[in-house]
C-alpha positions as a LaTeX table, in Angstrom:
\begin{tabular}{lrrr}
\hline
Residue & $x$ (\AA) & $y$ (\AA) & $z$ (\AA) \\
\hline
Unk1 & 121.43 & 54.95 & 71.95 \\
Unk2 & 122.97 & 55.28 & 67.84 \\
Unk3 & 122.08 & 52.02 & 67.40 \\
Unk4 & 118.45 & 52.15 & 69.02 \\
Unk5 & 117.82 & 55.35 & 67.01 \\
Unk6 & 119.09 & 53.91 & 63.80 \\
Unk7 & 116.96 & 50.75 & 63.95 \\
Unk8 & 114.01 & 53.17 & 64.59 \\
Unk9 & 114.03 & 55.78 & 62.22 \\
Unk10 & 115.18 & 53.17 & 59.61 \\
Unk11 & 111.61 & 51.10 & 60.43 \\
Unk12 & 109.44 & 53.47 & 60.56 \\
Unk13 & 110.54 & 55.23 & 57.24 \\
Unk14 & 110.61 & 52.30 & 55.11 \\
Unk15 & 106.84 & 51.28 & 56.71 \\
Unk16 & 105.45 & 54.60 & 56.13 \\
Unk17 & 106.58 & 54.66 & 52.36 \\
Unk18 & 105.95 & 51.44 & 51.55 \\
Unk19 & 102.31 & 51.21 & 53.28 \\
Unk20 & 101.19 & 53.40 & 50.67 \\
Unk21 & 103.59 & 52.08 & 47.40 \\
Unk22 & 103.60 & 48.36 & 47.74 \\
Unk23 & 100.78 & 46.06 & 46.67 \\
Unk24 & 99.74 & 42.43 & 45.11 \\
Unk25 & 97.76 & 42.32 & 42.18 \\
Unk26 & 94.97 & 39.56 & 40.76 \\
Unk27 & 95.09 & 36.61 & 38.69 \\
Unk28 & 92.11 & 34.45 & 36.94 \\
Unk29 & 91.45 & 30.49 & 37.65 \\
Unk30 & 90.39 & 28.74 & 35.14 \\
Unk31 & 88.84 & 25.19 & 36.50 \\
Unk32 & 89.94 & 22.16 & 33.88 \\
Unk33 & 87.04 & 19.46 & 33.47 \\
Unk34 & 86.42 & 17.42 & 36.27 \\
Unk35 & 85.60 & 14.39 & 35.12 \\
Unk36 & 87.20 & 12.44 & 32.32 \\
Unk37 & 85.79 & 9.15 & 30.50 \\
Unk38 & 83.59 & 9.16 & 33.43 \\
Unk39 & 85.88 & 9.09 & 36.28 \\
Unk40 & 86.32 & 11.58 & 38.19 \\
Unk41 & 89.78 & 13.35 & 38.29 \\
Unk42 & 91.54 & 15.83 & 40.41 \\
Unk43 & 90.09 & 19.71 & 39.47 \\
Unk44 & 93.31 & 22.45 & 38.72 \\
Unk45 & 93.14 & 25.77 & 38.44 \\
Unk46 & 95.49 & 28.02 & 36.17 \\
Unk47 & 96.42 & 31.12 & 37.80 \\
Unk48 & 97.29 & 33.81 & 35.41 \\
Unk49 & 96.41 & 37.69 & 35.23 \\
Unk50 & 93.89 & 38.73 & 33.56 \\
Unk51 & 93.52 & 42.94 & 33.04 \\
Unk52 & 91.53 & 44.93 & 30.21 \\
Unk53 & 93.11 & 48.39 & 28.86 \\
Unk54 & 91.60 & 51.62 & 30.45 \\
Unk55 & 90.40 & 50.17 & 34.04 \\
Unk56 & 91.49 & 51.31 & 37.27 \\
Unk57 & 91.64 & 49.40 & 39.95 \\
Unk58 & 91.37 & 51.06 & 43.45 \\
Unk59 & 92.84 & 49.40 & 46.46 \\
Unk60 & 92.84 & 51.10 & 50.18 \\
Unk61 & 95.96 & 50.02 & 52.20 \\
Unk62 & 95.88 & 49.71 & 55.87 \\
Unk63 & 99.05 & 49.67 & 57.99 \\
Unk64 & 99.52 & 49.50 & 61.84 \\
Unk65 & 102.86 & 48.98 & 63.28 \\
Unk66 & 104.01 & 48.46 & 66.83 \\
Unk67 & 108.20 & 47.99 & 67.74 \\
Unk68 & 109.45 & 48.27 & 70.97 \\
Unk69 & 112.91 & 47.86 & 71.60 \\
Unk70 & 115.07 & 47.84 & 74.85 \\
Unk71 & 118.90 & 48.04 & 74.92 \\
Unk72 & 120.87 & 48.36 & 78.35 \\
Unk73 & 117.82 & 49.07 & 80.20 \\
Unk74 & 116.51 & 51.98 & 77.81 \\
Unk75 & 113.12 & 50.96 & 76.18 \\
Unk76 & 111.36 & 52.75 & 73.57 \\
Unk77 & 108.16 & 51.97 & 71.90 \\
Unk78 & 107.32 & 52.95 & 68.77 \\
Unk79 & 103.90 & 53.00 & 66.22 \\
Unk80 & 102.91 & 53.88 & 62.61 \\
Unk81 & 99.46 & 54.15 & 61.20 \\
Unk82 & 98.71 & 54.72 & 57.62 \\
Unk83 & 95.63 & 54.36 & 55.07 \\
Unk84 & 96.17 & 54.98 & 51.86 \\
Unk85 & 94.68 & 55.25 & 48.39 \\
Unk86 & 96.16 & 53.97 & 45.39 \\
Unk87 & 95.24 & 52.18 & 41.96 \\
Unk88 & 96.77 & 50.49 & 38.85 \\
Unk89 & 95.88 & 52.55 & 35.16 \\
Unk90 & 95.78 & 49.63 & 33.17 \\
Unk91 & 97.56 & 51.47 & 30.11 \\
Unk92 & 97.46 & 48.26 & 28.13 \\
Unk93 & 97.16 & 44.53 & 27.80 \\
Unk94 & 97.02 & 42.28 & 24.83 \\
Unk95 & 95.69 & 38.90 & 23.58 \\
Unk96 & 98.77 & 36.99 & 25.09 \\
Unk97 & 98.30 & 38.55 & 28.52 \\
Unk98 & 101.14 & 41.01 & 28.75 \\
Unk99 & 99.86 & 43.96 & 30.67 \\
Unk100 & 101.31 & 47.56 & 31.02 \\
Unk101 & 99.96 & 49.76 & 34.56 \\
Unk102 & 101.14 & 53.15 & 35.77 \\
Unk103 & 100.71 & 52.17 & 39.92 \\
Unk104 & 99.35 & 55.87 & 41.47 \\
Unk105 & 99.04 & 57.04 & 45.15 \\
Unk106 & 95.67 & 58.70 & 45.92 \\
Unk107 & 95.62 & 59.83 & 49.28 \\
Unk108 & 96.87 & 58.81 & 52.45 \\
Unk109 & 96.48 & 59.71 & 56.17 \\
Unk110 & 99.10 & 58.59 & 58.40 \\
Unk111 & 99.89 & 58.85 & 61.76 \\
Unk112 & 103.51 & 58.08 & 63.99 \\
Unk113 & 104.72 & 58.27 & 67.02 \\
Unk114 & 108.20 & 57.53 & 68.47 \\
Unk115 & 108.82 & 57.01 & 72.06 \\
Unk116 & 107.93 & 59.88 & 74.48 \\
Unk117 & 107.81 & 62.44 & 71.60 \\
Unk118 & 104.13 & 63.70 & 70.24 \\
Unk119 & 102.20 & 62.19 & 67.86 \\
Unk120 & 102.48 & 63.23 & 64.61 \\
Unk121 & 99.21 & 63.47 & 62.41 \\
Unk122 & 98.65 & 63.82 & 58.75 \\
Unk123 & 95.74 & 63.65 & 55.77 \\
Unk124 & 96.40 & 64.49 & 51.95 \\
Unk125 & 92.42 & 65.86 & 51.54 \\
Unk126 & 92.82 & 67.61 & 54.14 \\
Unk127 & 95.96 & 69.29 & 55.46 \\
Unk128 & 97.28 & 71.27 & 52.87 \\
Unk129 & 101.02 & 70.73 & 54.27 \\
Unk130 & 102.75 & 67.78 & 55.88 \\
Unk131 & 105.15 & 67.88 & 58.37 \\
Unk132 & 108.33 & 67.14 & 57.46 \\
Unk133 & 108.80 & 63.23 & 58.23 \\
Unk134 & 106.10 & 62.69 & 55.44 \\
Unk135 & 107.67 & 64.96 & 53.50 \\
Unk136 & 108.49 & 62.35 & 51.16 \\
Unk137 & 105.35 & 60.96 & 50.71 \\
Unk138 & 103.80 & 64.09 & 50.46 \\
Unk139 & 105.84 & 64.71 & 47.55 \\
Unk140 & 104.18 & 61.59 & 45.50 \\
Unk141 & 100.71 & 61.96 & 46.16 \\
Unk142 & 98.94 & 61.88 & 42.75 \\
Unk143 & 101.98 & 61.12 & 41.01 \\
Unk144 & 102.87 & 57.49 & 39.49 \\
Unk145 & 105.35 & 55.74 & 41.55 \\
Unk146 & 105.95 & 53.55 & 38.86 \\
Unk147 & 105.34 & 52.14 & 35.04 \\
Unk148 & 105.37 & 48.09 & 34.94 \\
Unk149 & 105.27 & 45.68 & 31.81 \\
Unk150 & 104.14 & 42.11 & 33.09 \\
Unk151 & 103.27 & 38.83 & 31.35 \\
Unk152 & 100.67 & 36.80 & 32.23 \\
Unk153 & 102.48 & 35.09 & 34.78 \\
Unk154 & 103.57 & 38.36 & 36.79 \\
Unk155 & 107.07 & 38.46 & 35.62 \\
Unk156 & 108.45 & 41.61 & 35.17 \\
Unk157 & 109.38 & 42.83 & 31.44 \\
Unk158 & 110.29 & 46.22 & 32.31 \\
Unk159 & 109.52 & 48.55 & 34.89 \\
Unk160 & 110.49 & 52.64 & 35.36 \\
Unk161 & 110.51 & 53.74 & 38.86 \\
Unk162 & 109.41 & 57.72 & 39.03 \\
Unk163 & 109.84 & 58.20 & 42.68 \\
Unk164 & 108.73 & 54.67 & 43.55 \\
Unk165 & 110.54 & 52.09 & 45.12 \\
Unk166 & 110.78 & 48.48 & 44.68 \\
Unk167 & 111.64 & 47.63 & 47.97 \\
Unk168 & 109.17 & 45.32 & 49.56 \\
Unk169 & 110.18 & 44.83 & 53.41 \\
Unk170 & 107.58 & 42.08 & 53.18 \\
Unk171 & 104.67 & 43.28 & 51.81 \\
Unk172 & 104.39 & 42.35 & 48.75 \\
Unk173 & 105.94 & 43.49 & 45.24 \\
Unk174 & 103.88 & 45.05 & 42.71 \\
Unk175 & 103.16 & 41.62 & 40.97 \\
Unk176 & 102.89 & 38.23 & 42.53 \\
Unk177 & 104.93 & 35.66 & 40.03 \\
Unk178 & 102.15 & 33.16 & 39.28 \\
Unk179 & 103.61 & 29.34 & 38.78 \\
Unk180 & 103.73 & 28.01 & 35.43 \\
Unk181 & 101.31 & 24.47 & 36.14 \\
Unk182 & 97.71 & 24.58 & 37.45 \\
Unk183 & 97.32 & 24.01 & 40.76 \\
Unk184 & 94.58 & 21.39 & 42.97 \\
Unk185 & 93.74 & 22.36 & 46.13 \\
Unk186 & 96.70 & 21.98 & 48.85 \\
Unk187 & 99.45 & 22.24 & 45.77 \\
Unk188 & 102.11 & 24.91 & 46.71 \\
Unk189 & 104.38 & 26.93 & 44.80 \\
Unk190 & 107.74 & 29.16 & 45.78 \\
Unk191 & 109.23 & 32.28 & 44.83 \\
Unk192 & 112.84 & 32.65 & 45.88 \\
Unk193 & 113.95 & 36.35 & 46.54 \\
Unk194 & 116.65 & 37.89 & 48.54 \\
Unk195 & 117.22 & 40.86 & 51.31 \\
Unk196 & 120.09 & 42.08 & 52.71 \\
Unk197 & 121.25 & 42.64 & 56.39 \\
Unk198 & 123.95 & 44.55 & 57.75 \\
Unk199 & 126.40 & 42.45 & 60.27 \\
Unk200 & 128.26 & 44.69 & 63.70 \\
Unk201 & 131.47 & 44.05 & 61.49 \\
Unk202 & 129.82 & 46.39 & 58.86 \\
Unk203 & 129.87 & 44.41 & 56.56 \\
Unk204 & 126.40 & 43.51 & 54.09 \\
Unk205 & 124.89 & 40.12 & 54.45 \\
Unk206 & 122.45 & 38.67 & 51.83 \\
Unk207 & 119.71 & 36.26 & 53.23 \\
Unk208 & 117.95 & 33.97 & 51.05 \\
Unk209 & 113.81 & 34.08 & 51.04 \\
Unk210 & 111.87 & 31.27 & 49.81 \\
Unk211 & 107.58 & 32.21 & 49.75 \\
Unk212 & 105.87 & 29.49 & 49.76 \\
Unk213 & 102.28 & 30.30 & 48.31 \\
Unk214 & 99.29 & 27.58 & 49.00 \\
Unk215 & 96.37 & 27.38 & 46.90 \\
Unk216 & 93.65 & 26.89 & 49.95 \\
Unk217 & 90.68 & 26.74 & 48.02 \\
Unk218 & 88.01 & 28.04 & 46.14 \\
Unk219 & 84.98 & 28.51 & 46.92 \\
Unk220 & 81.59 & 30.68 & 45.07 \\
Unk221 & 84.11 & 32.36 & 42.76 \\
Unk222 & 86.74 & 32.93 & 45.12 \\
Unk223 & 90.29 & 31.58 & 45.78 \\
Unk224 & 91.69 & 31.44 & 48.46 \\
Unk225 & 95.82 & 31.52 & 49.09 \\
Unk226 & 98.17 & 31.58 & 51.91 \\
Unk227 & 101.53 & 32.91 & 52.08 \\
Unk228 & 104.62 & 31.86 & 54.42 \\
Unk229 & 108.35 & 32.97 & 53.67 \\
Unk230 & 111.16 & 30.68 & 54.95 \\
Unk231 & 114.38 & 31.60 & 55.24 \\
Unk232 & 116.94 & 29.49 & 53.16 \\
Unk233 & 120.50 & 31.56 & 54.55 \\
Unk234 & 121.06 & 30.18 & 58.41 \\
Unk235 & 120.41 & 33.28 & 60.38 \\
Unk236 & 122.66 & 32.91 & 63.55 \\
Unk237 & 123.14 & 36.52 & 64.44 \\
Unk238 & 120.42 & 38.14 & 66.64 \\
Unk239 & 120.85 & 41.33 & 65.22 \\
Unk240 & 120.70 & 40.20 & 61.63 \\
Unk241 & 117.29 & 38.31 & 62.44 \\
Unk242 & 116.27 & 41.71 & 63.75 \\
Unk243 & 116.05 & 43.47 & 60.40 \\
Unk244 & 114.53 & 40.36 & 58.55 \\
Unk245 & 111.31 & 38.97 & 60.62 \\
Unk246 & 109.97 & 42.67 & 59.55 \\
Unk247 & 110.95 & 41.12 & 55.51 \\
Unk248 & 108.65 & 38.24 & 56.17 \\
Unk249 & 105.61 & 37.67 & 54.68 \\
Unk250 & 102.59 & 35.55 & 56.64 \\
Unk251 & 99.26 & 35.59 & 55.66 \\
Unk252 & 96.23 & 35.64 & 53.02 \\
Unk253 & 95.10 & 36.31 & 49.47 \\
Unk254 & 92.09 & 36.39 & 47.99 \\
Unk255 & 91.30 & 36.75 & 44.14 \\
Unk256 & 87.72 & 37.20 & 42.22 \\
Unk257 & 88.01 & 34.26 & 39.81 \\
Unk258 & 85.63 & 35.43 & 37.28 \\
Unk259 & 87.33 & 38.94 & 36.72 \\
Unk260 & 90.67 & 38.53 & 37.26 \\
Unk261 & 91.99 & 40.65 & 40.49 \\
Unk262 & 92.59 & 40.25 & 44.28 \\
Unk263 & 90.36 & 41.16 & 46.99 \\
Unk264 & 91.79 & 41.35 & 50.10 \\
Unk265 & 95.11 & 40.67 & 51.26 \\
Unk266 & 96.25 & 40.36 & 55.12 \\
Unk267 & 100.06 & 40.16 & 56.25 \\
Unk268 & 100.67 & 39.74 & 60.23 \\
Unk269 & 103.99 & 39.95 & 61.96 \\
Unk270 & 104.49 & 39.04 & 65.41 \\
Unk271 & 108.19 & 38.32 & 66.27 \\
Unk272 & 110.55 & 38.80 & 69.41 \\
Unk273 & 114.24 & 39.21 & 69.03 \\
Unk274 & 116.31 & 38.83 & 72.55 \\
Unk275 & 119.76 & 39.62 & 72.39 \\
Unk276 & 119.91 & 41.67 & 68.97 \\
Unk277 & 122.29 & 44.29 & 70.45 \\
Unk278 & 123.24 & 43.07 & 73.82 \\
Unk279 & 122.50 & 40.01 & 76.36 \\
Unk280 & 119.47 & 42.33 & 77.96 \\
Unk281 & 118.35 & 44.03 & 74.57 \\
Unk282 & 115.19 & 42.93 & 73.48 \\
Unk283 & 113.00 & 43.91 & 69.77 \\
Unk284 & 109.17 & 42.79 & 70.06 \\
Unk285 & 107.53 & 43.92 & 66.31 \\
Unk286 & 103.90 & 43.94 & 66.28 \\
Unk287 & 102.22 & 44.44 & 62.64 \\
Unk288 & 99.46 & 43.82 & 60.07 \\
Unk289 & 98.61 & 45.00 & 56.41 \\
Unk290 & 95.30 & 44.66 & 55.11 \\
Unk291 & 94.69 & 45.56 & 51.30 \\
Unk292 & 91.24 & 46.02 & 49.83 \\
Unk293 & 89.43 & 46.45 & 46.50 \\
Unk294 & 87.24 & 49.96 & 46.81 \\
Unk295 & 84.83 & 50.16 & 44.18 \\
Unk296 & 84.21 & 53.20 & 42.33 \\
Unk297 & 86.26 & 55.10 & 44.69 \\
Unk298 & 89.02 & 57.70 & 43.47 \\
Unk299 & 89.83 & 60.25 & 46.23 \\
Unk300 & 92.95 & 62.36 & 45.16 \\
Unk301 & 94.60 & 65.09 & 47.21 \\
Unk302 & 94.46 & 68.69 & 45.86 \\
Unk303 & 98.01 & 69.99 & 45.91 \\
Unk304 & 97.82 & 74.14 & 46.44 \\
\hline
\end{tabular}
């Protein structure tokens, strides 16, 4: 049962800590003319982000995670639940759009379980200690995770990690690299990225990611995208394609036009592995990420 283990407590760690550190971030659309010499032409929208020095934009993060694997006729099932807190200081941001933000955990109540053993519970606000599986998270509430320099476009300039991670497993860096054209309705774009999978030899194998991001539309000030990653590497190992359907992104963004930042965002995973460690072994993974802009909201855990 290493290998069960391993898979497990590798999962649910990396889901925890990133369910509270990972996150998209907004862009503006600006609409060119629709008509020209009075026929009408094909309306395109330039995404690009769009932040003013000294706001703070608050996000809650919802994750809910199910895995249940079975190897030689031993199944486990395991779940994570975690809302967070967090928000981007917008330290500053100049005429040409490059932006600097310290990214900051609130709060964040989470809640695990693995296999037959109790369910472990745990709030910021209100527990004043955290057992120790969250004892890493515990450590960075009310800290910034990270410093990031951005241009307009999302690309990194520079970035200082405090405790952070940049690690995505699918959900989403800190900024989303915006494509360099405007965009009509249906036009697609791709980032190409990579993640890395460990083979039975041992040995470290690097898969190619291509997301493919669809403007959708946009409708009463808001625009609407889809996301889809595609794997580029050929994946012919089961238990490779284990550990990357959970670095997959599927799902939905949506931005407020008029003021420059996201909305909502909803991942979903739903992906069965058979034969990832065995001819009977089998990995269902059951998930979904929902990020939200919260108003006005700043709840911060006070640390005895």
């Amino acid at each position: 049962m290493e290998t069960l283990t391993v898979y497990r407590n590798v999962f649910l760690a990396a889901v925890t800590f990133l369910a509270v550190a990972s996150g998209i971030n907004a862009t503006v659309l600006h609409a060119d003319d629709p008509t020209q010499d009075g026929k009408s032409v094909l309306q395109r929208y330039t995404l690009r982000y769009s932040l003013k020095a000294g706001e703070k934009l608050h996000y809650e993060v919802t994750h809910a995670a199910k895995t249940k694997t079975r190897i030689r006729g031993a199944e486990e099932i395991s779940t994570v639940h975690t809302v967070s807190q967090r928000h981007w200081d917008v330290l500053e941001a100049n005429a040409d759009g490059e932006t600097t933000i310290d990214h900051v955990v609130d709060s964040v109540e989470m809640t695990q379980q693995q296999g037959d053993q109790e369910e472990v519970r745990w709030d910021s606000i209100s527990d004043e200690e955290s057992p120790a599986i969250f004892g890493r998270v515990a450590e960075q509430i009310g800290k910034k995770l990270s410093t990031l320099t951005f241009d307009s476009r999302g690309v990194e300039i520079k970035r200082e990690n405090h405790g952070g991670t940049n690690a995505s497993l699918g959900m989403g860096t800190l900024t989303l690299q915006l494509p360099e054209e405007a965009l009509a309705i249906g036009d697609s774009w791709s980032v190409p990225h990579e993640v890395k999978a460990r083979l039975d030899n041992g040995e470290v194998k690097v898969i190619k990611i291509r997301e493919r991001y669809t403007l959708d539309k946009v409708q009463t000030g808001v625009a609407t995208l889809s996301l889809r990653s595609e794997p580029l590497t050929p994946i012919n190992e089961e238990s490779v394609r284990a550990q990357v359907v959970q670095q997959l992104s599927n799902g939905t963004i949506r931005f407020d036009i008029d003021n420059g930042r996201m909305l909502s965002k909803q991942l979903d995973w739903d992906e069965t592995v058979v034969g990832f460690q065995g001819a009977n072994s089998l990995m269902e993974y059951r998930s979904r990420m929902t990020e939200k802009l919260v108003d006005g909201v700043e709840r911060t855990a006070q640390k005895p």
